[in-house]
Steps between C-alpha positions, in 0.01 A plus 500: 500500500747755371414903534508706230609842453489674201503861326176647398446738188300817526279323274463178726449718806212654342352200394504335840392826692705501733385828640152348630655212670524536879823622656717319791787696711685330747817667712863336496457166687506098466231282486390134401235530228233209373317515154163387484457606180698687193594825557621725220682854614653815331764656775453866498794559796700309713741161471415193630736157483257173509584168551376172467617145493591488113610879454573849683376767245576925568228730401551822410216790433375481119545088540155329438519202682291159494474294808323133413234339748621312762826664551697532817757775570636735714541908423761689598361871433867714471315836383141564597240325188227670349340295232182398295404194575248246383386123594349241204 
């Protein structure tokens, strides 16, 4: 269960509409984190390092990132997140 991180176009940001999707904040700090179901995120601020079993992955702001159902992980937030966020 691999995340994914890519680089979105203007074009693709527009498409998914980003802009109406809820927004998430969280301060520098370390946490375990469980997903129930897929979450897709665009990182507005902030850098986070997540890890898993199979892979630690560094997310930057203006990564969109894909984290498949059923994942476990833990977050280490270095710079305070603010990002769109939304479960499927």
């Amino acid at each position: 269960m691999p995340i994914t991180i890519e680089k979105l176009s203007p074009k693709k940001r527009e498409a998914l509409r980003l802009d109406e999707w809820p927004i998430w904040q969280c301060e520098p700090s370390a946490f375990p984190w469980h997903y129930d179901q897929e979450e897709s995120c665009y990182i507005l601020e902030g850098e986070i390092t997540v890890t898993t079993a199979e892979q630690a992955v560094h997310i930057v702001a203006g990564d969109y990132v894909t984290f498949p159902k059923g994942l476990d992980c833990q977050w280490q937030v270095h710079a305070a997140v603010r990002k769109h966020y939304l479960f499927r």
